[in-house]
matplotlib code that plots the C-alpha trace (Angstrom):
import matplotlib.pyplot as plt

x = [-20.5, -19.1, -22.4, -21.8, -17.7, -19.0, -21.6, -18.1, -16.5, -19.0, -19.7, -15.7, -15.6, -18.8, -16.8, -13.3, -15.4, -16.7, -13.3, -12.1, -15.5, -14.2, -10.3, -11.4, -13.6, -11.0, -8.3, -10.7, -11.2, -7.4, -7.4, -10.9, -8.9, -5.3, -7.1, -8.9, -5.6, -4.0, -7.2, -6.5, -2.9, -3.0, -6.2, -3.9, -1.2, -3.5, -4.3, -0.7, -0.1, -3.2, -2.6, 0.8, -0.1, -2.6, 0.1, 2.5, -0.2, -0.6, 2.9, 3.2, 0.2, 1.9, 5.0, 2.7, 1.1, 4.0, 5.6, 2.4, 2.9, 6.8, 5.4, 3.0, 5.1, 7.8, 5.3, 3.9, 7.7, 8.3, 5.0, 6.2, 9.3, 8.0, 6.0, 8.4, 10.7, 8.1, 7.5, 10.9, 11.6, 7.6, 8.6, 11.6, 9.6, 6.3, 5.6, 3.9, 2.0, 3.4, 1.6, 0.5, 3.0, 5.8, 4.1, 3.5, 7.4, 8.7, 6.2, 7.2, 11.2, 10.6, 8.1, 8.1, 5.9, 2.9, 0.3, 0.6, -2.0, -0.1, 3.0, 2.2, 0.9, 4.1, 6.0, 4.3, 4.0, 7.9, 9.6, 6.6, 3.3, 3.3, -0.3, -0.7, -3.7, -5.2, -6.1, -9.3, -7.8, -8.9, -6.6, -5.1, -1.9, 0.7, 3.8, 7.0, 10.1, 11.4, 8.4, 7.9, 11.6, 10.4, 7.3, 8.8, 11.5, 8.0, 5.9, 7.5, 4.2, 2.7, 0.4, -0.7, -3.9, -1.8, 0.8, -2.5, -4.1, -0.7, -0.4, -4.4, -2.9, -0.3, -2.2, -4.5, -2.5, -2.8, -6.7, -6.3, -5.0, -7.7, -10.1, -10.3, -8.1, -8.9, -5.5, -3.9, -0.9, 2.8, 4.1, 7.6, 9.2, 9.6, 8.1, 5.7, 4.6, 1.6, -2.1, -3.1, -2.8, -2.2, -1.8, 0.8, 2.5, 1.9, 2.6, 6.0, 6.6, 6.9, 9.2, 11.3, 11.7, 12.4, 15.1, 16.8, 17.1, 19.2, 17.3, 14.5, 17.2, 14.7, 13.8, 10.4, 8.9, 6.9, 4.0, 0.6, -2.6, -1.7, 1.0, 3.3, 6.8, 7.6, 10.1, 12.4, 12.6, 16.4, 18.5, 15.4, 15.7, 13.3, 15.1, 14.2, 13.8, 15.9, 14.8, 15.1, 16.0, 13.1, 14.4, 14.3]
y = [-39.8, -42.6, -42.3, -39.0, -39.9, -42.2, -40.1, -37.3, -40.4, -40.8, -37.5, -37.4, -40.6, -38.9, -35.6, -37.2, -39.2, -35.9, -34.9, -37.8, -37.4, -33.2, -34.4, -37.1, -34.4, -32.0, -34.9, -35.2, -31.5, -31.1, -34.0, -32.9, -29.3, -30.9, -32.8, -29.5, -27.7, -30.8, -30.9, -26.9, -27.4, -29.7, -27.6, -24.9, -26.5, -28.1, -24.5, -22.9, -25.8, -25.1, -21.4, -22.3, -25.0, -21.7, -19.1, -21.7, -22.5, -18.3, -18.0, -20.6, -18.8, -15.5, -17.2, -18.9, -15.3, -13.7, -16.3, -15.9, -12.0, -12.2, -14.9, -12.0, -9.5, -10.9, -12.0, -8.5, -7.4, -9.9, -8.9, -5.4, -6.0, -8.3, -5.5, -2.9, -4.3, -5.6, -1.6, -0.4, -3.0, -2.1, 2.0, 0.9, 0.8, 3.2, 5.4, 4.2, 5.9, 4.3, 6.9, 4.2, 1.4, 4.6, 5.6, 1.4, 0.9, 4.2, 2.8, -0.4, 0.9, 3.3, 1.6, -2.1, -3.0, -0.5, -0.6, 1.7, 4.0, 4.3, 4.6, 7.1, 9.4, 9.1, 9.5, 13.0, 14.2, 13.8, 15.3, 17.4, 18.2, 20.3, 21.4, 25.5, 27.7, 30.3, 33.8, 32.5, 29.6, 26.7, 24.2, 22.9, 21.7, 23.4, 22.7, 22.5, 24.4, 21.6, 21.2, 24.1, 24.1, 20.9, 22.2, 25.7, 22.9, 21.2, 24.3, 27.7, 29.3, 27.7, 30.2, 30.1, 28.4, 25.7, 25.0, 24.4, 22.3, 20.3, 19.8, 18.8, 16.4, 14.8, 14.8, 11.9, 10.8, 7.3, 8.0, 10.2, 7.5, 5.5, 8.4, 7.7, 9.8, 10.7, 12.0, 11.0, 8.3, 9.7, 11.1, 9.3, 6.1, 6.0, 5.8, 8.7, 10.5, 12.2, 14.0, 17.4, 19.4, 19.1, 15.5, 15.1, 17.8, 16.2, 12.7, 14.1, 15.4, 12.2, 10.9, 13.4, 13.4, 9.1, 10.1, 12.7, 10.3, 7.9, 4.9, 4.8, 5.9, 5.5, 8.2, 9.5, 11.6, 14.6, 14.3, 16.7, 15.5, 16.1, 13.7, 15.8, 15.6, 18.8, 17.8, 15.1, 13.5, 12.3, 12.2, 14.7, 17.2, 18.5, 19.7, 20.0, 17.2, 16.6, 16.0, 12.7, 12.2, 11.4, 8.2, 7.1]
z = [83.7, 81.7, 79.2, 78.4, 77.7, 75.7, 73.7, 73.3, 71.8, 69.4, 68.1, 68.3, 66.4, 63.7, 63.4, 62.6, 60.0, 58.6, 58.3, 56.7, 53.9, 53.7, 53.0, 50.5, 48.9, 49.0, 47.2, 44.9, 44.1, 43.5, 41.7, 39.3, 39.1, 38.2, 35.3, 34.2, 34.2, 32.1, 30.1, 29.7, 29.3, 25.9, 24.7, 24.9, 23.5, 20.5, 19.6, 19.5, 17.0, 15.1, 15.2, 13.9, 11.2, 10.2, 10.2, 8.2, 5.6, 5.3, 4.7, 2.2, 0.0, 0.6, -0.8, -3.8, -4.5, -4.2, -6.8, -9.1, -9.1, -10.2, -12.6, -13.8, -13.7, -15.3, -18.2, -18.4, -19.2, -21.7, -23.5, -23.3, -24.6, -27.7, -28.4, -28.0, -30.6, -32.6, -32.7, -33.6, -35.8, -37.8, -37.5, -40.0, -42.5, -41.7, -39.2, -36.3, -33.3, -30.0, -27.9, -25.1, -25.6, -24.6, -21.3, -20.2, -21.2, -19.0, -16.5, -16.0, -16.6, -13.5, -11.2, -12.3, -9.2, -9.7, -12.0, -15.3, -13.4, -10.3, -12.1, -14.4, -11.6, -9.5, -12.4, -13.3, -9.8, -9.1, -12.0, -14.2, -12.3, -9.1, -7.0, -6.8, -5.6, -7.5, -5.7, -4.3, -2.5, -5.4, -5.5, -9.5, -10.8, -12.5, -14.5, -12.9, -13.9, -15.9, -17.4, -18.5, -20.1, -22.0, -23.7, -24.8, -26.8, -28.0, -28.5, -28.7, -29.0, -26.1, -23.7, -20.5, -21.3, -23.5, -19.8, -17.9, -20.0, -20.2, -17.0, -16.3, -19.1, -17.0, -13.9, -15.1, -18.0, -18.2, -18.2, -20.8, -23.3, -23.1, -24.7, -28.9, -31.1, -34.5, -36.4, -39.7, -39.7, -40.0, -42.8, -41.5, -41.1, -37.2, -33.5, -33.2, -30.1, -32.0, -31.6, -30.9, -28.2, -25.4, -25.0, -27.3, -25.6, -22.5, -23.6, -25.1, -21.5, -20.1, -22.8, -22.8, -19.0, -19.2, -21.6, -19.6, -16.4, -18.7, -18.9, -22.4, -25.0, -27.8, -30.4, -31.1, -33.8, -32.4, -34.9, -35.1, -35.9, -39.6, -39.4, -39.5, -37.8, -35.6, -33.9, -33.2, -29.0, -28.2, -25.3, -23.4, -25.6, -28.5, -31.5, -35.4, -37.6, -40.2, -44.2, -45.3, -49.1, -51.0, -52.0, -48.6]

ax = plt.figure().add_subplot(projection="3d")
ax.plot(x, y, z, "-o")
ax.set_aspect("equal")
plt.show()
């Protein structure tokens, strides 16, 4: 009887040992876990930082790019302004053609942020250019009422084909100044909004429409391609030219 107490104390004595080896085990597991979390803790910490040393440098080139496009911008304007009085103070004393310069300058006045392309576009679309649908369902683009006021002022013998083609004109107008134009210089001292039809209808459109909402108060010449003046562009009206004294 007392060898087999003794042989329970021992395996007592062995299994309190293997308890002993399973809480040391388990210590060290917390422990091995608590360091992971720490471990976890500052990696996750390290990458807020770095994810916010990331987001500050972003900012700061926003900022930088942001600063370069004002730069730009503001250059652009200056260029266009030299330009534009180089131009009025040159039509003094000849005529000059200003069909491009005109649209940039009513551009930049009305949407100084967008390109002359964009501009343009928004420009036409707002206060000139509307879509419409012929009988068969084909989308095109018409004149608006106020532009159709405007060109009977330019061209009082305009027709139907002479308002679509207009307006096609002013759809994509910026594109069409870039095509070459082959037309003889003007016959007058002066800015001259000049061509053949219909971009120079078209073209006169938009300067006309700048002048009505108050803010390009510059005068134009409405030449043809033969340099001749037709009509006169103030305060967004069209309306005759006067003679000038031959010793003008």
């Amino acid at each position: 009887m007392a060898e087999k107490d003794e042989r329970l104390k021992e395996k007592d004595n062995v299994l309190k040992e293997k308890d002993n080896v399973l809480k040391e085990k388990d210590e060290r597991l917390k422990e091995i876990l608590k360091e992971k979390d720490n471990v976890l803790e500052e990696k996750d910490e390290r990458l807020k930082e770095i994810l916010k040393e990331k987001d500050n440098v972003l900012e700061e080139k926003d900022e930088r790019l942001k600063e370069k496009d004002n730069v730009l911008k503001s250059l652009e304007l200056k260029i266009l302004d030299v330009e534009t009085k180089w131009m009025r103070e040159l039509s003094r004393h000849e005529g000059v053609i200003a069909n491009r310069q005109t649209v940039e300058l009513i551009c930049r006045q009305n949407y100084p942020k967008d390109p002359p392309t964009i501009a343009s576009s928004k420009f036409c679309w707002e206060t000139l250019i509307q879509e419409s649908v012929d009988k068969k369902g084909n989308k095109g683009v018409t004149l608006k009422p106020r532009g159709l006021e405007l060109l009977k002022e330019l061209e009082p013998e305009q027709n139907e084909f002479i308002k679509q083609s207009v307006a096609s004109e002013l759809k994509d107008l910026y594109h069409e100044l870039s095509k070459p134009l082959h037309f003889a210089d003007p016959v007058e001292r002066g800015l001259h909004i000049s061509g053949r039809l219909p971009l120079r209808a078209a073209i006169a459109l938009f300067v006309l429409q700048a002048q009505a909402k108050k803010n390009h108060p510059i005068v134009y010449c409405y030449t043809d391609e033969k340099g001749q003046t037709l009509k006169i562009l103030q305060n967004g009206h069209a309306t005759q030219p006067q003679k000038q004294d031959s010793e003008e």
